[in-house]
N, C-alpha and C positions, 0 to 999 in steps of 0.2 A: 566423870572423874578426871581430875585435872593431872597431867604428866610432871613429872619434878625428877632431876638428875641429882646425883648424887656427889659429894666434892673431885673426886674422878674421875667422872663423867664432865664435871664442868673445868678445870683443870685439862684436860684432852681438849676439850672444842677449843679452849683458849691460847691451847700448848703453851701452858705454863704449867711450874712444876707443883705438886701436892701441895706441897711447904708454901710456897707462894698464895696459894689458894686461903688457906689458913690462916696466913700472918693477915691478909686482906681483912678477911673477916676480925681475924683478932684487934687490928686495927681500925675497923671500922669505913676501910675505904674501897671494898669492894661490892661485888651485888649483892641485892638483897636476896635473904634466905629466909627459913621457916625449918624450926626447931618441931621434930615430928619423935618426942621421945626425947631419947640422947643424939637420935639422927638427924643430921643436917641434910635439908632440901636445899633444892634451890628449882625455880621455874625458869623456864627456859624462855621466857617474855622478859623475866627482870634481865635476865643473862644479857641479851640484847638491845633492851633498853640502858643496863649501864655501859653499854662497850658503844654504843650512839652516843653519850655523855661525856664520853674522855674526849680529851684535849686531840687534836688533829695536827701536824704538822705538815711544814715541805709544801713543795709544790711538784716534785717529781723533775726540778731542774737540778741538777748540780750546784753546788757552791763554788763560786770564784769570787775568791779575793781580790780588791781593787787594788791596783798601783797608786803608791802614793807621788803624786808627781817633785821631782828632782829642781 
């Protein structure tokens, strides 16, 4: 039997807030889920598969602005 969290539960691992979780979904740009009823799944493979998918930034240096030369 395969595991699945609940929006909650995946909302927590991602610490973002409920409502965030929801508008994702509502809008269609968060992970994928499975409709068990009126209950929203989610697998904990997709979970991690779409947080591999987002966009990456930074390099872990700081930003400095260049001087424009006078």
């Amino acid at each position: 039997m395969e595991t699945f969290l609940n929006e909650t539960q995946v909302s927590e691992m991602l610490q973002v807030s409920l409502a965030c979780v929801r508008r994702w979904r509502l809008i269609g740009e968060g992970p994928e889920y499975k409709k068990v009823g009126p209950l929203v799944r989610y697998r904990p493979e997709a979970i991690s598969q779409w947080v591999e998918k987002l966009p990456s930034g930074g390099n872990g240096r700081r930003y400095e602005r260049r001087r424009r030369a006078a």
